[in-house]
N, C-alpha and C positions, 0 to 999 in steps of 0.2 A: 336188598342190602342198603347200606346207610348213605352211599354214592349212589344207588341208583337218579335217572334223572329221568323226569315226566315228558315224554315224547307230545303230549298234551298242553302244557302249562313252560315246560323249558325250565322246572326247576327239581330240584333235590328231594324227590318223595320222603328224606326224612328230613323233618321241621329243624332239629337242632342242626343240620351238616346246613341248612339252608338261611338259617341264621347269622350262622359262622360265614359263609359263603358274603351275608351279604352286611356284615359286618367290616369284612376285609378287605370289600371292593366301594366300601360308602365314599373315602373317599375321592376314587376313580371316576363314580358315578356323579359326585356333585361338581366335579370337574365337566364332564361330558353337559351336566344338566345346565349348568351358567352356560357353557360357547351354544346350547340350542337358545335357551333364552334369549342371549346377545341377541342371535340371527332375528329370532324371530320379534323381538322387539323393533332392530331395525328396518324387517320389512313393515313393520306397521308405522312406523314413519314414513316410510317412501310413499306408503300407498296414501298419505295423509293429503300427498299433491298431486297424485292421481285425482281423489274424491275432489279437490279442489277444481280439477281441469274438466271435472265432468257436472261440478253440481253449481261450480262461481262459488261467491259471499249469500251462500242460502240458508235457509235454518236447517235443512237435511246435511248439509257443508258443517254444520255445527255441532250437529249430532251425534255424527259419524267423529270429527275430532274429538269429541266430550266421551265415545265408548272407544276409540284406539287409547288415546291419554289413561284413559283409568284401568285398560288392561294393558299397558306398558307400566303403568303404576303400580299392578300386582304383579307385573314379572317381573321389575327390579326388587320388591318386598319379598315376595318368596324366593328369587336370590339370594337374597342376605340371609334369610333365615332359614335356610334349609342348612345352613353353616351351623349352627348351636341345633337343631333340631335333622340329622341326616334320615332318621327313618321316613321323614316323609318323600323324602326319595327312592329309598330302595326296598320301601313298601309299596310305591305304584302311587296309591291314593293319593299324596299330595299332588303328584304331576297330572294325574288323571283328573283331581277335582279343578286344579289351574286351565286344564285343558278345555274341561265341560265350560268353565269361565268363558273361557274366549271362543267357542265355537256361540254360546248365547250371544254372547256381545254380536259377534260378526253375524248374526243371521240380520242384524239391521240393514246392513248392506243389500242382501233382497227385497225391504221392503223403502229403503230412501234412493235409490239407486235407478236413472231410468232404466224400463224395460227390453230393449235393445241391447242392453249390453249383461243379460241374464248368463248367455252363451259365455261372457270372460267371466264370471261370478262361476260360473259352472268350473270352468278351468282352474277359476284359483284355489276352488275347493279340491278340486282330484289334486295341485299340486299341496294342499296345505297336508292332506290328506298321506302324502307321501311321505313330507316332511317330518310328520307328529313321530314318526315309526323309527323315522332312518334316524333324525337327530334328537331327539328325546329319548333317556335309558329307560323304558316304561318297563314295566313287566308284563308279560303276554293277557294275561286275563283283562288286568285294565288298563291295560292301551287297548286292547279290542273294544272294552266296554266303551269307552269315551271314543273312538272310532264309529260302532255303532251311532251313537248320539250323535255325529258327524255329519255321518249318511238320513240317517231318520230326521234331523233336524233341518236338512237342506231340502229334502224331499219332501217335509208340510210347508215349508216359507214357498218353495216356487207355487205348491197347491193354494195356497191362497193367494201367492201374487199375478203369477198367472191366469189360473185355471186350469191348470193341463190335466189331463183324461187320463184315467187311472191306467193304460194303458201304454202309454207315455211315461207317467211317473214310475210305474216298474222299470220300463228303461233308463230311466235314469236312475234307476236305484242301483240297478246293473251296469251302470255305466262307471257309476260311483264306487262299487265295491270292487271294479278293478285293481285300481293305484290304493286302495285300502288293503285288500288280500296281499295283493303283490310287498306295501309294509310292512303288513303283519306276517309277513313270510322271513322277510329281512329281521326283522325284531326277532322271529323266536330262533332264527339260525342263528343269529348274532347271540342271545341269550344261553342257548343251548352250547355253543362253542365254548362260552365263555365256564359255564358250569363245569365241561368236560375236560376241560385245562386247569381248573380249579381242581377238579376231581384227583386229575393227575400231580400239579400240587401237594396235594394232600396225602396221597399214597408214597408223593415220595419224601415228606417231611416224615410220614409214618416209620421208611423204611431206614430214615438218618437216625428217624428217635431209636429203632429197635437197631441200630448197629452201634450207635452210643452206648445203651444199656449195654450189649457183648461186649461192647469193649471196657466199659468201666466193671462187669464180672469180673471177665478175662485178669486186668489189674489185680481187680481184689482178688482173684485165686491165686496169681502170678503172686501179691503178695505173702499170703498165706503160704504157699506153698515153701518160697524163700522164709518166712516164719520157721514155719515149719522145717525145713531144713540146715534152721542154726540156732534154734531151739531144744532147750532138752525137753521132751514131753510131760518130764513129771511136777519138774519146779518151773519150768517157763524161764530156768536160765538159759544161758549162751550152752550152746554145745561145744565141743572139743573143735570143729573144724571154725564155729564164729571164732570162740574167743583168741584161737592164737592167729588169725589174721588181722584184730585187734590190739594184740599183745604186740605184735610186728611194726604196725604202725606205730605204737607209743612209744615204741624200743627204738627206733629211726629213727622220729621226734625229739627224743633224749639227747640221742646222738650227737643229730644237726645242734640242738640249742644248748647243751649241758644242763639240763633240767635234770631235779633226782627223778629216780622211779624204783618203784618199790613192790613187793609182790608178796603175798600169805595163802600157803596152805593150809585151810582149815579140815578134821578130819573129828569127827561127833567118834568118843569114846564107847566101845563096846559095843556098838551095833548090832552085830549078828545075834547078840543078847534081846535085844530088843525083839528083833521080827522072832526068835526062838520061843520068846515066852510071852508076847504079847500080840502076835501076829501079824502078816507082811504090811496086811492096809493099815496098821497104827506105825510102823516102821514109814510108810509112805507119808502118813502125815504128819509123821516127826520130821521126815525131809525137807514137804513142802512149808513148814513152818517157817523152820531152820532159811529157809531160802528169803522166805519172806522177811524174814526179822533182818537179815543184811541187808535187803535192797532198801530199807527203812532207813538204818543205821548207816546207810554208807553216801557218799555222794553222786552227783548226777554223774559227773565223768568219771565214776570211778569202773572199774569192766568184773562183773563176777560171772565165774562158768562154775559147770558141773564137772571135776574131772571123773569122775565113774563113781558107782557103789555110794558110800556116805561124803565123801572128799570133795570138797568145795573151794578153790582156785579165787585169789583177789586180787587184783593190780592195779593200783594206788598212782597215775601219774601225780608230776609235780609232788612229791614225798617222799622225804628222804628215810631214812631206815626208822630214826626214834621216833615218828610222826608215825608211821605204818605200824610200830610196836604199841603205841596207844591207843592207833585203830583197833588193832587184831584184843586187845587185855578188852579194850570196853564191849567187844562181840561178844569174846569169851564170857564175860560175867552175866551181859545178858542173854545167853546162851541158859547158863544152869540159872537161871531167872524164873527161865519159861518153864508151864505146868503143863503135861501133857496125861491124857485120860483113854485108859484102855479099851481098844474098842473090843477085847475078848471077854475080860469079866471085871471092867468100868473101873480100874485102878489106878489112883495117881502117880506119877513117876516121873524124875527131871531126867536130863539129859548133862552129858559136858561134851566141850570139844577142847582137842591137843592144835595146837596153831604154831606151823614155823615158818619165820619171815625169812628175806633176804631181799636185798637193795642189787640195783643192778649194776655189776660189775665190769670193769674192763675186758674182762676176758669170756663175757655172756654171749654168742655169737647168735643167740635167737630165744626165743621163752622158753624152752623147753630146760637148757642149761638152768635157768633162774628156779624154775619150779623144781628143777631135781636137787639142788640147793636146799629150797624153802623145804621138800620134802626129805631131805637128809633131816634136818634141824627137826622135822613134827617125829620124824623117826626115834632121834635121842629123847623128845618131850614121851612118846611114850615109854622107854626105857626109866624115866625116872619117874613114873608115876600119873604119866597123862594131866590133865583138866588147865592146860599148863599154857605162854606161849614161852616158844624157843625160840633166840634170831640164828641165824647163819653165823658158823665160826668164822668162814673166809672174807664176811664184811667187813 
């Protein structure tokens, strides 16, 4: 799996999770990589009067400051620059090749250093040794490697400064790979830990992301579904229960402000003619036209619903009766305007609508009053011939 993590290496057996990994923590880790830096720059100062107190104003005294100086000189440079350059931290290599740096420098110490004091050379190595692991973020491969070079590096310096029998230099090889192992134990637990809290992390950013998506579904169906349930299916108008909780609100509003409001039942003449001789899906797309051609023609706050069959519902706030009667004439004309084309045997054919208005009255106690109004008035308009509008006598 893509979180799997190398019980060997202490990292992400897959490249891209190990990327990410160490992208996110670069950061972290050039934080951690300056405070070992710090330290360990400072111990190379201290030891500068040590070497002092052992070697006087000598030219080995000189030497030894000339190779502390210059590898305190590349741990403040690679300091700074590991700041615009981080992979060379949380790729290993640059801390590992800084490392190999100063384990060469320091092998001088074996060979300007009297012999007598081999035995603290020995110790400062098992502690430097320990050092490299615990406070430098290495990665396990190469902090081993430069570890090794460590150990193998201390054990030809004594071989030629001393002489010691090979017998001996195993021992110290093993003596050396102690507080090395024992590091490198620290390092890959420490790495390992850190991958597995990452890992977890990640599974649960995974588990925010996928309850996010439910939940913005969920919205969108929750939307849809309210769509849908005040929606008419066929024209994508208002259905009967949207629009008069709509019409409720405008009607209250009127109320409180004394603003006009005005309302038209439109109703397309001779319908059932239609779907009889030309069939129900050109009857449907004579609706959905119909529908579309008002919401064009009409304005943003104005509310149109479906009220059943061909009969299409309008309510006009802020408009007084002769303004809704201008509305409702300019529908009507672009009504028989429009050309519509048989889908049974490809014939042309217009359409008209009867349209009766009424403004809302004193005595309107809810929409329903208004539209039975507006539909007395389309009532009379088809008595006298349809394609017509009618307003309300009781305006």
């Amino acid at each position: 799996m893509f979180m799997d993590i190398s019980r060997l290496s202490a990292e992400f057996a897959d490249p891209e999770t190990e990327g990410k990994y160490r992208r996110r923590n670069a950061a972290v880790h050039i934080r951690q990589t300056r405070f070992g830096l710090a330290l360990w720059g400072i111990l190379l100062a201290l030891f500068i009067y040590a070497d002092y107190a052992s070697l006087g104003p000598s030219e080995s005294f000189y030497l030894l400051f000339a190779m502390r100086l210059t590898i305190c000189t590349a741990i403040v440079v690679f300091g700074i620059f590991i700041g615009r350059h981080p992979a060379l931290v949380t790729s290993g290599y640059g801390i590992s090749a800084l490392l190999i740096v100063g384990w060469t420098g320091f092998y001088m110490v074996f060979f300007l250093m009297p012999q007598d004091q081999l035995p603290w050379i020995i110790a400062t190595v098992m502690a430097m040794l320990i050092g490299q692991f615990v406070f430098l973020p290495n990665r396990v491969v190469t902090g081993a490697i430069a570890g090794l070079y460590a150990i193998v590096g201390s054990m030809i310096s004594v071989r030629l400064v001393a002489g010691t029998d090979p017998a001996n230099l195993i021992s110290l090889g093993l003596m050396l790979l102690v507080p090395a192992a024992n590091g490198l134990f620290v390092l890959h637990r420490f790495q390992f830990d850190r991958r597995h809290w990452f890992a977890m992390l990640l599974r649960a950013e995974q588990a925010n992301d996928e309850l996010k998506r439910q939940i913005e579904e969920r919205k969108k169906l929750e939307a849809e579904l309210k769509h849908l349930a005040e929606t008419d299916p066929l024209t994508g108008l208002n259905n009967r229960r949207r629009y008069e909780a709509l019409f409720e609100q405008e009607r209250k509003r009127s109320r409180r402000y004394g603003n006009h409001l005005s309302l038209f039942v439109l109703d397309l003449d001779l319908f059932k003619n239609i779907n009889d001789t030309h069939g129900h899906a050109t009857g449907d797309t004579v609706l959905q036209q119909t529908a579309a051609l008002c919401r064009r023609h009409l304005r943003e706050s104005d509310i149109i619903g479906r009220l059943g069959g061909e009969e299409f519902v309008v309510l006009l706030p802020d408009t007084h009766l002769s303004g809704a009667v201008r509305v409702a004439e300019r529908l009507r004309e672009k009504i028989a305007e429009m050309a519509f084309v048989s889908e049974e045997d490809g014939t042309r054919f217009h359409v008209t609508a009867t349209i009766g208005v009424a403004e809302l009255g004193p005595e309107d106690r809810n929409a329903d009053d208004m539209i039975r109004r507006a539909d007395g008035a389309l009532y009379r308009g088809k008595q006298a011939g349809r394609n017509r509008v009618v307003v309300d006598t009781a305006a």
